[in-house]
mmJSON file of the N, C-alpha and C atoms, coordinates in Angstrom:
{"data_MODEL":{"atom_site":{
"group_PDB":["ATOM","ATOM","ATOM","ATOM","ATOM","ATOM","ATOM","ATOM","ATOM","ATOM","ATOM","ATOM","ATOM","ATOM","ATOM","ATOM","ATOM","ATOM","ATOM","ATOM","ATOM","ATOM","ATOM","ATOM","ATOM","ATOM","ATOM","ATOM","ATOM","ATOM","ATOM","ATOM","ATOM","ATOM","ATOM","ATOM","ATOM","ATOM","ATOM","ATOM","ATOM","ATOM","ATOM","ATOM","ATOM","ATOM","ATOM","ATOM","ATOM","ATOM","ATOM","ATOM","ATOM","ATOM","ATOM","ATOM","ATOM","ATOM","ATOM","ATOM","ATOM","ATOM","ATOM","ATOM","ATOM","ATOM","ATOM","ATOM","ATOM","ATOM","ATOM","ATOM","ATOM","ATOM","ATOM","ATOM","ATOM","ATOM","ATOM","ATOM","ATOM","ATOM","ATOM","ATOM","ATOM","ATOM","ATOM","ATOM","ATOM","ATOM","ATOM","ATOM","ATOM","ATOM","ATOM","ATOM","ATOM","ATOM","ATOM","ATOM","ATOM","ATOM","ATOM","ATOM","ATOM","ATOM","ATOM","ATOM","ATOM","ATOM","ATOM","ATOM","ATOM","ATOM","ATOM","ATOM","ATOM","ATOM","ATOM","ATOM","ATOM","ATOM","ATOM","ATOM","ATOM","ATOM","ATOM","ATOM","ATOM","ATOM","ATOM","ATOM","ATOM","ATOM","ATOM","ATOM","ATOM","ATOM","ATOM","ATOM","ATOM","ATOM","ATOM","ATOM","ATOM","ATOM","ATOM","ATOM","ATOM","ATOM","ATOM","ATOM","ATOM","ATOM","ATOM","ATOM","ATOM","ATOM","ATOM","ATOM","ATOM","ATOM","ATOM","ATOM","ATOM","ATOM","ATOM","ATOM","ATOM","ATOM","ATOM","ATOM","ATOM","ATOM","ATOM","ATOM","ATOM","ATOM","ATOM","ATOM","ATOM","ATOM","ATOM","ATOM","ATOM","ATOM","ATOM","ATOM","ATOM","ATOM","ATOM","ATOM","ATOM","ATOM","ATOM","ATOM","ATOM","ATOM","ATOM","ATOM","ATOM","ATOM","ATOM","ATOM","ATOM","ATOM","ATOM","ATOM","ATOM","ATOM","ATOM","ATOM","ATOM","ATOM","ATOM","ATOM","ATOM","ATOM","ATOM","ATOM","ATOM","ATOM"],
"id":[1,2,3,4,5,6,7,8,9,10,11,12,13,14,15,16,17,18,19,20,21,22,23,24,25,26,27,28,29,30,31,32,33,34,35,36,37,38,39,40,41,42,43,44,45,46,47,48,49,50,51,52,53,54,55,56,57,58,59,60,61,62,63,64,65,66,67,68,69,70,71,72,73,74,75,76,77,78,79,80,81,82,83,84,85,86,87,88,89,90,91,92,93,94,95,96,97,98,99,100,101,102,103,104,105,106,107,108,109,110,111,112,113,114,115,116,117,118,119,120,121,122,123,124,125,126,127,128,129,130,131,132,133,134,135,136,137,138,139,140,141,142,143,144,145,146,147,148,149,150,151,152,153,154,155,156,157,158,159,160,161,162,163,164,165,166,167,168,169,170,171,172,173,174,175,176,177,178,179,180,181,182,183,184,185,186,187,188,189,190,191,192,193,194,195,196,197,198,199,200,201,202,203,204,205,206,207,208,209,210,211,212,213,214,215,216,217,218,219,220,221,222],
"type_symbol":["N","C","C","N","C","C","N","C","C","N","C","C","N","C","C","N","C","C","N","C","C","N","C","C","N","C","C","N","C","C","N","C","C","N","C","C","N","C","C","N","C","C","N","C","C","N","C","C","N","C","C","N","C","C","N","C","C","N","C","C","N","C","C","N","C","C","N","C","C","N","C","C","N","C","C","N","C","C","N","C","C","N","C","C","N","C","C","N","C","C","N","C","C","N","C","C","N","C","C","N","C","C","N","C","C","N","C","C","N","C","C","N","C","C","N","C","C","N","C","C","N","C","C","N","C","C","N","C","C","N","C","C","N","C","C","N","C","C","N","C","C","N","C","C","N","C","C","N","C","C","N","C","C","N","C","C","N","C","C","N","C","C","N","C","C","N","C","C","N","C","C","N","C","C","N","C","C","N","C","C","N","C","C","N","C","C","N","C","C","N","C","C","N","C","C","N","C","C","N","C","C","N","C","C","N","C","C","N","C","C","N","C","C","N","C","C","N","C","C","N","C","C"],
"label_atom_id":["N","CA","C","N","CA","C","N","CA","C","N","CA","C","N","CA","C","N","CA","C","N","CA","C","N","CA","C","N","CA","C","N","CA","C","N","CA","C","N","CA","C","N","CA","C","N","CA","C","N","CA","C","N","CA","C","N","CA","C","N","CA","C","N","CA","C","N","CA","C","N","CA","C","N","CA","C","N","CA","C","N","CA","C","N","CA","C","N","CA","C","N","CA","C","N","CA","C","N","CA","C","N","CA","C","N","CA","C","N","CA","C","N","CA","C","N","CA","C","N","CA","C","N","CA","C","N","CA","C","N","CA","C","N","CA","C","N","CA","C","N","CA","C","N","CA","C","N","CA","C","N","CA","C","N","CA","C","N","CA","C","N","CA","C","N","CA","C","N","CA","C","N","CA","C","N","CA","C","N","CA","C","N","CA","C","N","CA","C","N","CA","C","N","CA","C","N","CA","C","N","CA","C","N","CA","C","N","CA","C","N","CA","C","N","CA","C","N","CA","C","N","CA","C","N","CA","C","N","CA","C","N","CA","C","N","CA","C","N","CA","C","N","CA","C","N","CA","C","N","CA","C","N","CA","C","N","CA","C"],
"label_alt_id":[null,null,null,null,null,null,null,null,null,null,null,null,null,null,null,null,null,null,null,null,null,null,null,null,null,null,null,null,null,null,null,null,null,null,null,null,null,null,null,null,null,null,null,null,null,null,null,null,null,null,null,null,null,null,null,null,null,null,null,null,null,null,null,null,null,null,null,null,null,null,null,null,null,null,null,null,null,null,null,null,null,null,null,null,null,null,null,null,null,null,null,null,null,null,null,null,null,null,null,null,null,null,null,null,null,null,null,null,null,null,null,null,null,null,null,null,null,null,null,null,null,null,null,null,null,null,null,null,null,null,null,null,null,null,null,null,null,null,null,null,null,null,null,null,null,null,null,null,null,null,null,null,null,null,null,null,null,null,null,null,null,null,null,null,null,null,null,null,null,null,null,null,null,null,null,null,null,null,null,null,null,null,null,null,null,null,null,null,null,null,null,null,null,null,null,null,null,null,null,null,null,null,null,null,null,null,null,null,null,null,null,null,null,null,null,null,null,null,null,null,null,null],
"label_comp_id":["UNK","UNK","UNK","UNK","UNK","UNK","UNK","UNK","UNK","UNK","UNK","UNK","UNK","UNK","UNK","UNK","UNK","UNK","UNK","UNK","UNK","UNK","UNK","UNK","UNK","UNK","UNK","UNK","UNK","UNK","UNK","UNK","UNK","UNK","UNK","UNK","UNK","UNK","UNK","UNK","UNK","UNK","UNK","UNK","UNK","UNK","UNK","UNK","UNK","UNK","UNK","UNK","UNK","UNK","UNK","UNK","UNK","UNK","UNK","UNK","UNK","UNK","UNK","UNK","UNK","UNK","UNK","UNK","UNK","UNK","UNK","UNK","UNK","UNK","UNK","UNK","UNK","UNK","UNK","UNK","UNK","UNK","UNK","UNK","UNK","UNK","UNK","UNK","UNK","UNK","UNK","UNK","UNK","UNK","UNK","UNK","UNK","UNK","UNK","UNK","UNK","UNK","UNK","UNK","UNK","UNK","UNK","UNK","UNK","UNK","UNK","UNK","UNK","UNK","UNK","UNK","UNK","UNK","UNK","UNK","UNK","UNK","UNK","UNK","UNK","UNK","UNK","UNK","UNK","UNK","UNK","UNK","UNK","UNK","UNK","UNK","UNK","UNK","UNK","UNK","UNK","UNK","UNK","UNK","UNK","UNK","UNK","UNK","UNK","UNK","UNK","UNK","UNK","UNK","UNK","UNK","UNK","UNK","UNK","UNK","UNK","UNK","UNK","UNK","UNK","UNK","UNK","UNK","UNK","UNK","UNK","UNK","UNK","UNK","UNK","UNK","UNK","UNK","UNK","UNK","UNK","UNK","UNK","UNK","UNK","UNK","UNK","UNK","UNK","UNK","UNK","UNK","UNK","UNK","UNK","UNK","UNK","UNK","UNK","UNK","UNK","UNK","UNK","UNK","UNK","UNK","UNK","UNK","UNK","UNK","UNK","UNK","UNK","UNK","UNK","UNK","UNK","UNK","UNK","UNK","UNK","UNK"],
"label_asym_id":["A","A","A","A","A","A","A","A","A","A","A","A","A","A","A","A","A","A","A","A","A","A","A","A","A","A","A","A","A","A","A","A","A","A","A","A","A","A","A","A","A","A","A","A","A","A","A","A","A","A","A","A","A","A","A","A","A","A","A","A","A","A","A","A","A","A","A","A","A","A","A","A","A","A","A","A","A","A","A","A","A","A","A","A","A","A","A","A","A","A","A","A","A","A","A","A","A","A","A","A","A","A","A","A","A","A","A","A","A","A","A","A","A","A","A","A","A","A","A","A","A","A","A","A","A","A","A","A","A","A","A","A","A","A","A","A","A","A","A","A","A","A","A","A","A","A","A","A","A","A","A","A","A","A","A","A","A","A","A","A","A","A","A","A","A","A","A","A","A","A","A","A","A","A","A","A","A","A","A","A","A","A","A","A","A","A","A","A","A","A","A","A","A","A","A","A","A","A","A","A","A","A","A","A","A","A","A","A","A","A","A","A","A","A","A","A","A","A","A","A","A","A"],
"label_entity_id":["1","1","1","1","1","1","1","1","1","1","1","1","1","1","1","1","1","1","1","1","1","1","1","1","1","1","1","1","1","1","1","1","1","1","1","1","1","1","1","1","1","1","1","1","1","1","1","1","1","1","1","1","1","1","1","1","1","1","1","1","1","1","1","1","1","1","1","1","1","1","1","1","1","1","1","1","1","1","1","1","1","1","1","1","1","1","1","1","1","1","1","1","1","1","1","1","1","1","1","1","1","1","1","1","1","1","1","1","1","1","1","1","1","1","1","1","1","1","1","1","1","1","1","1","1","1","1","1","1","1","1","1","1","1","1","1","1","1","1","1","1","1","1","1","1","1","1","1","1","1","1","1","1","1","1","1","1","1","1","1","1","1","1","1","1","1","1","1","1","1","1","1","1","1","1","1","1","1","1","1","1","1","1","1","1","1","1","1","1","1","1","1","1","1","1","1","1","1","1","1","1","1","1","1","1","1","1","1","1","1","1","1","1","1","1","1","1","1","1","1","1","1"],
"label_seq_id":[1,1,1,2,2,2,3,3,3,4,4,4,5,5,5,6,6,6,7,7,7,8,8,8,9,9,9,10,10,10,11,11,11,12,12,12,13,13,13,14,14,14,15,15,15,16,16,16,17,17,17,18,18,18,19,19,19,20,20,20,21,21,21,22,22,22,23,23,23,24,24,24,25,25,25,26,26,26,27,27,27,28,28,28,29,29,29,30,30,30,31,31,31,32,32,32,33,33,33,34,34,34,35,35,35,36,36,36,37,37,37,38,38,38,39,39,39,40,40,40,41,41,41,42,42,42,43,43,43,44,44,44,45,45,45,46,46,46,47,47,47,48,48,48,49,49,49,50,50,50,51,51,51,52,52,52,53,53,53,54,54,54,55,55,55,56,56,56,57,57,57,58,58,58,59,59,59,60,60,60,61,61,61,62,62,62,63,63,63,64,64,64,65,65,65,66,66,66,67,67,67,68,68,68,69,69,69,70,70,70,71,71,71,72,72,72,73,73,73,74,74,74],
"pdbx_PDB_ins_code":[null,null,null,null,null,null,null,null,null,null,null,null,null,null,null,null,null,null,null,null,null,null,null,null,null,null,null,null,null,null,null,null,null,null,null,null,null,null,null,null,null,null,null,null,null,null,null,null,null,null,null,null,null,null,null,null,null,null,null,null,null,null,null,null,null,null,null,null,null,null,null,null,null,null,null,null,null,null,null,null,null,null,null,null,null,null,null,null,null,null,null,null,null,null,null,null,null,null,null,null,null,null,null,null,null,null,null,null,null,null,null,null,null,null,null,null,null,null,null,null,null,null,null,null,null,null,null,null,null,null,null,null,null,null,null,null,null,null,null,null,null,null,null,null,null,null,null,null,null,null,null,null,null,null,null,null,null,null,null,null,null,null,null,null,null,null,null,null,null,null,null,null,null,null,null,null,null,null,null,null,null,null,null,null,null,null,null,null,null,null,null,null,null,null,null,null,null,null,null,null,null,null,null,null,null,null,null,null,null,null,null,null,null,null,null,null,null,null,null,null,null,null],
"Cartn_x":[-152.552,-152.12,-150.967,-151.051,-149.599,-149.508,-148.029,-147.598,-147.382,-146.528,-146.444,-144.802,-144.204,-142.263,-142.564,-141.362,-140.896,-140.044,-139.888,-139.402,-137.731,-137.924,-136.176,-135.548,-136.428,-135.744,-134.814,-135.105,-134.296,-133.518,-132.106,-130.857,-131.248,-129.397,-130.167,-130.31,-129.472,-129.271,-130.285,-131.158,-132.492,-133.314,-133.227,-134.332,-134.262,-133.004,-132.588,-133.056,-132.822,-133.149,-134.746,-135.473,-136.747,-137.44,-136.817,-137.553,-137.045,-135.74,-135.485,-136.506,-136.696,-137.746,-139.163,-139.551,-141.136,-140.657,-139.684,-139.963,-139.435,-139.486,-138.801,-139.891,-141.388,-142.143,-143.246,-142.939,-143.736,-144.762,-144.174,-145.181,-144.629,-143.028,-142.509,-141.54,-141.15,-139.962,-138.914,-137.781,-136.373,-135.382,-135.016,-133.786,-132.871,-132.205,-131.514,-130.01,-129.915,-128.618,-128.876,-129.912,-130.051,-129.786,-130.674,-130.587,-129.26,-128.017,-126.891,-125.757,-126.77,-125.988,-125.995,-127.291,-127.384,-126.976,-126.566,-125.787,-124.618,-124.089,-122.551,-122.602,-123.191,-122.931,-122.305,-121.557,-120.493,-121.022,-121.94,-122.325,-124.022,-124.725,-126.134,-126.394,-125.41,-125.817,-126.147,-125.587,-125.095,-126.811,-127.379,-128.863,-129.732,-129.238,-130.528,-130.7,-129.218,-129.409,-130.537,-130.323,-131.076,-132.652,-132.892,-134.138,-134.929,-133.884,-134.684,-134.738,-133.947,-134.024,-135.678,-135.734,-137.104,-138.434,-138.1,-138.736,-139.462,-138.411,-138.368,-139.299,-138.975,-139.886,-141.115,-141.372,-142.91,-142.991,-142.054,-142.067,-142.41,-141.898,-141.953,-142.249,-142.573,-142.375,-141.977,-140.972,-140.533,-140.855,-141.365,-141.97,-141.151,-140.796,-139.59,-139.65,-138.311,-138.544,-139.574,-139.578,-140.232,-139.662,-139.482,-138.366,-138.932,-138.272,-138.784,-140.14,-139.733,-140.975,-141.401,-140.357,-140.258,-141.866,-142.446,-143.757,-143.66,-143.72,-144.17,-145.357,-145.257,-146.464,-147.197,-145.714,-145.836,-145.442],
"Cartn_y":[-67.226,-67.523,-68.519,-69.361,-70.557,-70.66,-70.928,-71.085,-72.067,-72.576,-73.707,-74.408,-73.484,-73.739,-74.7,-75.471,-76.604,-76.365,-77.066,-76.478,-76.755,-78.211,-78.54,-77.638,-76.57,-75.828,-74.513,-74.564,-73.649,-73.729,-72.818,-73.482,-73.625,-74.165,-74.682,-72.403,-71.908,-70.617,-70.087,-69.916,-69.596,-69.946,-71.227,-71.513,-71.094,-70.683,-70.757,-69.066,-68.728,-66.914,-66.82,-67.793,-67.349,-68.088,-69.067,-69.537,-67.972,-67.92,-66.603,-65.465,-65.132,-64.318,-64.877,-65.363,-65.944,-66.441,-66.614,-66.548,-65.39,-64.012,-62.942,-61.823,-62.263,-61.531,-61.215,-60.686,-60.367,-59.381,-58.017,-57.015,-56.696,-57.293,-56.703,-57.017,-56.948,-58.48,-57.69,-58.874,-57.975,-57.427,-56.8,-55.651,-56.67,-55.705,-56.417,-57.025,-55.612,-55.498,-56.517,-56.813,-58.453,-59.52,-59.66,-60.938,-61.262,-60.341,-60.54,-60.912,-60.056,-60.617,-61.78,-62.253,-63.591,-64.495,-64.394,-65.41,-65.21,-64.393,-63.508,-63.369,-62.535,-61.941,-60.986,-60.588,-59.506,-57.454,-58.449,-57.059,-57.363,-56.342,-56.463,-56.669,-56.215,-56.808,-58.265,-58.931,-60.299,-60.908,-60.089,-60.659,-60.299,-58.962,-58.701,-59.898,-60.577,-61.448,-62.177,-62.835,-63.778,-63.718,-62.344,-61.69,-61.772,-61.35,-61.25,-62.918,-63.364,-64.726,-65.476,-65.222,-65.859,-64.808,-63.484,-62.695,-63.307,-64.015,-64.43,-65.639,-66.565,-67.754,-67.696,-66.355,-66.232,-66.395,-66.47,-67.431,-65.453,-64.56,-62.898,-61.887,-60.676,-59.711,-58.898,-57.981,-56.648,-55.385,-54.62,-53.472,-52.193,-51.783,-51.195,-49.361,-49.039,-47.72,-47.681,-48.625,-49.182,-49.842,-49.128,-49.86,-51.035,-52.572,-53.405,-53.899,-53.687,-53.55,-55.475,-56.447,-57.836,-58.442,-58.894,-60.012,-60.982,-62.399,-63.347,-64.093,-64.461,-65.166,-66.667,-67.394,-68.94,-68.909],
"Cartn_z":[-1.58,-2.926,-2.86,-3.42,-3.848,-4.747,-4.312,-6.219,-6.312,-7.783,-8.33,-8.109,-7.581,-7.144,-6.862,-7.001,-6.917,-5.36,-4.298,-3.093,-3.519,-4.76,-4.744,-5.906,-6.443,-7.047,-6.583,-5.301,-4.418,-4.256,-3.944,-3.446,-2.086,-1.483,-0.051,0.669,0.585,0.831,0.191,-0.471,-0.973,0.231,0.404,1.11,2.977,3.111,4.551,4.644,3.674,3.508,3.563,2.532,3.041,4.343,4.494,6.299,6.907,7.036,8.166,7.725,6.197,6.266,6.56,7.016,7.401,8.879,9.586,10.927,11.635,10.8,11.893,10.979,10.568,9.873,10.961,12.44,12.797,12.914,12.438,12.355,10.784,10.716,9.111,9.332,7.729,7.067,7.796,7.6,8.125,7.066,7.534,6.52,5.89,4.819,4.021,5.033,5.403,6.824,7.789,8.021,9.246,8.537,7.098,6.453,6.406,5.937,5.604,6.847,8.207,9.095,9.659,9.518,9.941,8.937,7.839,6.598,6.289,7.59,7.079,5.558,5.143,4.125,3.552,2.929,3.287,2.576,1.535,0.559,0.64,0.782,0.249,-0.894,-1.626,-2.975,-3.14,-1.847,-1.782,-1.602,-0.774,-0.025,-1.02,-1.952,-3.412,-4.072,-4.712,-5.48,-5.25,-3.962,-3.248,-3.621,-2.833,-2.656,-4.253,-5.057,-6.515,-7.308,-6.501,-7.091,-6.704,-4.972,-4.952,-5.338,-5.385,-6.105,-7.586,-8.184,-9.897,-9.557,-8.521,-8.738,-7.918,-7.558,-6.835,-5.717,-5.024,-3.826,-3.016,-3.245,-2.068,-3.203,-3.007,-3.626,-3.015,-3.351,-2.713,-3.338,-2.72,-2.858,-2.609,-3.87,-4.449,-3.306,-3.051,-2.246,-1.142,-0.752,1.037,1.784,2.927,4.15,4.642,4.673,4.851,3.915,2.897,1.97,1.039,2.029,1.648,2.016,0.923,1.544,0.994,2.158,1.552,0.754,0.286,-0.734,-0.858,-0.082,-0.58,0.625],
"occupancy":[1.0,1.0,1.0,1.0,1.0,1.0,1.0,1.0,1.0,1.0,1.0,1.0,1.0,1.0,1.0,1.0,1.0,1.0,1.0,1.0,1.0,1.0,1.0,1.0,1.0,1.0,1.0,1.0,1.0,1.0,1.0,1.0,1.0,1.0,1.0,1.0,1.0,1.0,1.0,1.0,1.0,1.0,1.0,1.0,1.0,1.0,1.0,1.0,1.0,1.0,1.0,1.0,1.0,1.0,1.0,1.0,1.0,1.0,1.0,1.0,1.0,1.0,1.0,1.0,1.0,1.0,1.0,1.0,1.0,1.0,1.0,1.0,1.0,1.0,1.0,1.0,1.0,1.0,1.0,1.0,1.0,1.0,1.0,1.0,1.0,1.0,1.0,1.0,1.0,1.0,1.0,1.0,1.0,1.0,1.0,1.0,1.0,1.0,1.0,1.0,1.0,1.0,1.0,1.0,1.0,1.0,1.0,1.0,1.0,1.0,1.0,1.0,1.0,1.0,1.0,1.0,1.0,1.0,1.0,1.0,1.0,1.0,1.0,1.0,1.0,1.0,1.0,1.0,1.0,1.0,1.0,1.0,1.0,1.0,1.0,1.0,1.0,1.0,1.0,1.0,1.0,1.0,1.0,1.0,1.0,1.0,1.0,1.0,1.0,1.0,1.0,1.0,1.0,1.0,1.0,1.0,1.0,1.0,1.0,1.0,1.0,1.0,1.0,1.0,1.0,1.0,1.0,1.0,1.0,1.0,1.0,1.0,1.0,1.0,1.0,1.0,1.0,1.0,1.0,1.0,1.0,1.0,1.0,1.0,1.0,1.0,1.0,1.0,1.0,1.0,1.0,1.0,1.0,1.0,1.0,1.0,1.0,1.0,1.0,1.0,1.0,1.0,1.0,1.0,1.0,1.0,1.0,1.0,1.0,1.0,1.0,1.0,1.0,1.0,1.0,1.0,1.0,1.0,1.0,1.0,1.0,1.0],
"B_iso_or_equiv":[0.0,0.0,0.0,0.0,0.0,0.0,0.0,0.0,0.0,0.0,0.0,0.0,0.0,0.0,0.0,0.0,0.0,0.0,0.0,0.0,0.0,0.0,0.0,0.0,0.0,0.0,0.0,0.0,0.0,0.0,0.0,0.0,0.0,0.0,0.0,0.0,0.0,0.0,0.0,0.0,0.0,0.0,0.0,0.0,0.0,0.0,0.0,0.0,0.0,0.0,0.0,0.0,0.0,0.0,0.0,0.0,0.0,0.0,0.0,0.0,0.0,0.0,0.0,0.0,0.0,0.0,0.0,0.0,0.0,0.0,0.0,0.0,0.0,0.0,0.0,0.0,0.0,0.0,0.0,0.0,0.0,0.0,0.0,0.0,0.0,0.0,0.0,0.0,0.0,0.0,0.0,0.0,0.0,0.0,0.0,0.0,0.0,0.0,0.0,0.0,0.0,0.0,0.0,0.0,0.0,0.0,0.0,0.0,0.0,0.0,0.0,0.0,0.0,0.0,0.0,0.0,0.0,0.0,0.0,0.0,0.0,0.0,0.0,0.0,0.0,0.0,0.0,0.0,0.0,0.0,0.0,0.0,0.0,0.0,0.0,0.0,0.0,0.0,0.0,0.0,0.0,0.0,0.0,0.0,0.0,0.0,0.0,0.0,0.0,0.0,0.0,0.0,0.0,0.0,0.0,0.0,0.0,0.0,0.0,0.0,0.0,0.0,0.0,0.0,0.0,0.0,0.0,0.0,0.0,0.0,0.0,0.0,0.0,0.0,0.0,0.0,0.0,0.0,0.0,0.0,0.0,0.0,0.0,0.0,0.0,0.0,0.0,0.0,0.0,0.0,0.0,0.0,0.0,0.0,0.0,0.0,0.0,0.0,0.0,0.0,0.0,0.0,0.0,0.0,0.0,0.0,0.0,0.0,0.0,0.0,0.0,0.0,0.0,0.0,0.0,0.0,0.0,0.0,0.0,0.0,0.0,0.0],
"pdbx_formal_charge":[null,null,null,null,null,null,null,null,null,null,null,null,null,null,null,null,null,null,null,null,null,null,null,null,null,null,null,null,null,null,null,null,null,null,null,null,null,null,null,null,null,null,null,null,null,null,null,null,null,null,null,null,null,null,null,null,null,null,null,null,null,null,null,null,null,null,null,null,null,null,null,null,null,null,null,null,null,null,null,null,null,null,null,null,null,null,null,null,null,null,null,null,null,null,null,null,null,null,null,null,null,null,null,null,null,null,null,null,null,null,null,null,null,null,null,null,null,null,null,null,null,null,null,null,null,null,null,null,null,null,null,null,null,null,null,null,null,null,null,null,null,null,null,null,null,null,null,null,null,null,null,null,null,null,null,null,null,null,null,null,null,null,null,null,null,null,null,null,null,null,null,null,null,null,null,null,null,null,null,null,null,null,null,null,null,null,null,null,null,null,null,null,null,null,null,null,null,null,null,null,null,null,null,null,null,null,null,null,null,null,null,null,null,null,null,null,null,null,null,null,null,null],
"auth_seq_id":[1,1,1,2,2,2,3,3,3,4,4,4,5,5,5,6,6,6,7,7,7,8,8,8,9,9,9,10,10,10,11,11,11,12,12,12,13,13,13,14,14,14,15,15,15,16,16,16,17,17,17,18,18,18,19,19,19,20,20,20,21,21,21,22,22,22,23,23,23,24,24,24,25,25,25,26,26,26,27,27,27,28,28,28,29,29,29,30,30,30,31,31,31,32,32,32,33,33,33,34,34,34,35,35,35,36,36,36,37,37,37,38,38,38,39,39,39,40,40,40,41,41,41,42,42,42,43,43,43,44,44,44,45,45,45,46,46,46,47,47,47,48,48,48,49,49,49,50,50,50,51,51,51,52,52,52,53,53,53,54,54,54,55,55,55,56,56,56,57,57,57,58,58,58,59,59,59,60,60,60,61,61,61,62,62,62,63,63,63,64,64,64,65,65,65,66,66,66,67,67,67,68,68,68,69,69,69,70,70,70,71,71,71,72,72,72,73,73,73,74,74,74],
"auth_comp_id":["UNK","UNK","UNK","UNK","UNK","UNK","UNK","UNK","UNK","UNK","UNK","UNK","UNK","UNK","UNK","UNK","UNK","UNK","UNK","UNK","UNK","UNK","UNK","UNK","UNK","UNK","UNK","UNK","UNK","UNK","UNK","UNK","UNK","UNK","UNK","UNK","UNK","UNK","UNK","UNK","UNK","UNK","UNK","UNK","UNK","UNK","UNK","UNK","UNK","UNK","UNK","UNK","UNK","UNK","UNK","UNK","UNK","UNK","UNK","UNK","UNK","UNK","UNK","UNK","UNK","UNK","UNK","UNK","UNK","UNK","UNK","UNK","UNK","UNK","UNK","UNK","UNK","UNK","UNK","UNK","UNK","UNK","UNK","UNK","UNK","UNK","UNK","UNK","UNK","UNK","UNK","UNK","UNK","UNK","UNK","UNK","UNK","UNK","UNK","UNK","UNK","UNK","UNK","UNK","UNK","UNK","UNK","UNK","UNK","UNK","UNK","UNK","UNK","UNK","UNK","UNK","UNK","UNK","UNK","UNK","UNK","UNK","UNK","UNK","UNK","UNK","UNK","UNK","UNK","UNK","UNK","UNK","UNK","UNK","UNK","UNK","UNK","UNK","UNK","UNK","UNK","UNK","UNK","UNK","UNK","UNK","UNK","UNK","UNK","UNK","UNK","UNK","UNK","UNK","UNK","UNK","UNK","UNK","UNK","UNK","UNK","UNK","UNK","UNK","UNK","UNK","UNK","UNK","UNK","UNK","UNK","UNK","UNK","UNK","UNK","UNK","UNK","UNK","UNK","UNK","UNK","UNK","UNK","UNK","UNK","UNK","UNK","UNK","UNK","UNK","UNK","UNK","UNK","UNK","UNK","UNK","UNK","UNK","UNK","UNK","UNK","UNK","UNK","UNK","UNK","UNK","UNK","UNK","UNK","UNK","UNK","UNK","UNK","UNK","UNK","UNK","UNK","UNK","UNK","UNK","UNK","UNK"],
"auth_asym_id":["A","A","A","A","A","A","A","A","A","A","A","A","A","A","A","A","A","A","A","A","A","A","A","A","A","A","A","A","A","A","A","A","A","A","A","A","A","A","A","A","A","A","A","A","A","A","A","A","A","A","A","A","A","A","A","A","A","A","A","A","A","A","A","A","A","A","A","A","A","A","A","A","A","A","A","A","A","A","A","A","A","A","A","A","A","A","A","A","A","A","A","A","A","A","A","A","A","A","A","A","A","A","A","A","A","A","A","A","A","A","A","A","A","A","A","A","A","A","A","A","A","A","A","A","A","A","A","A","A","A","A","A","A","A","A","A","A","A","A","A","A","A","A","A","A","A","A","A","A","A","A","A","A","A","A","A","A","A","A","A","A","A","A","A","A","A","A","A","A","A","A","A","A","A","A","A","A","A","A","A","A","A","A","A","A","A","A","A","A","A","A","A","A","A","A","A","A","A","A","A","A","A","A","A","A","A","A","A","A","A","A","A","A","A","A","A","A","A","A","A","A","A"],
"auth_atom_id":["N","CA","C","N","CA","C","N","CA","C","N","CA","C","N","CA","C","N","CA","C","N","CA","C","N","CA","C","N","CA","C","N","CA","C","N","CA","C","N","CA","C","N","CA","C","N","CA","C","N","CA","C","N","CA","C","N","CA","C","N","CA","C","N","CA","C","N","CA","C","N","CA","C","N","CA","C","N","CA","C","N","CA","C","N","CA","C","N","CA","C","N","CA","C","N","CA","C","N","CA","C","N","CA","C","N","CA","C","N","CA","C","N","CA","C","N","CA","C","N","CA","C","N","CA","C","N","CA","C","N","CA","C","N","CA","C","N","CA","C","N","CA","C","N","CA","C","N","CA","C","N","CA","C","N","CA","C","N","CA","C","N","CA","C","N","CA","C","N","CA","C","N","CA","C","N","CA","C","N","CA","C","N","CA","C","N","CA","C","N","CA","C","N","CA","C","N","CA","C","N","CA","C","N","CA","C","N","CA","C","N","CA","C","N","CA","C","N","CA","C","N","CA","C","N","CA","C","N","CA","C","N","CA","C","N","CA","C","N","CA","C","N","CA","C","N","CA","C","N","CA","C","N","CA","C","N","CA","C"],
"pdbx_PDB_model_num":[1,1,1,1,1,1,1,1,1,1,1,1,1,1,1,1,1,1,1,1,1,1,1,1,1,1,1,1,1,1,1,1,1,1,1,1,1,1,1,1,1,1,1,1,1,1,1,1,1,1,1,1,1,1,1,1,1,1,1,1,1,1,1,1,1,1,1,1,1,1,1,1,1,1,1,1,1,1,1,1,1,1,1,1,1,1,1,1,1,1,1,1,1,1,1,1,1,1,1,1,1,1,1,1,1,1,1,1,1,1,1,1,1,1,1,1,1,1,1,1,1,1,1,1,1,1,1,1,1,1,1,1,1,1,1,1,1,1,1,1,1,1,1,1,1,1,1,1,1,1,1,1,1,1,1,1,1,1,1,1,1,1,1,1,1,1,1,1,1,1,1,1,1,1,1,1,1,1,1,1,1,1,1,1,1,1,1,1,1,1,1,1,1,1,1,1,1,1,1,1,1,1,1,1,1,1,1,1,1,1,1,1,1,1,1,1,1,1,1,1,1,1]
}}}
């Protein structure tokens, strides 16, 4: 399935979040706790935003009350 995103509608940190999620998707996405460590991020809340941001433009869906429950789409 593809979508219709625009790639320059991403920030650049949008987009660095979902490459890291599509190259560490080997058997299953990575935790919120890695994403943040690898972006020094300080709060998970910090990596939700993110997550729901490309959530909103189609790009992953996360699958609510499932560990590692991130899929890509696009």
């Amino acid at each position: 399935m593809t979508t219709d995103v625009d790639p320059k509608s991403l920030t650049p940190r949008q987009a660095q979040v979902l490459e890291f999620i599509k190259t560490n998707m080997a058997y299953y996405s990575p935790t919120v706790r890695q994403i943040a460590q690898e972006f020094n991020i300080r709060s998970p809340n910090g990596v939700v935003c993110h997550l729901k941001a490309l959530e909103k433009k189609g790009l992953i869906t996360i699958r609510r009350n499932v560990a590692r429950g991130i899929e890509v789409i696009a």
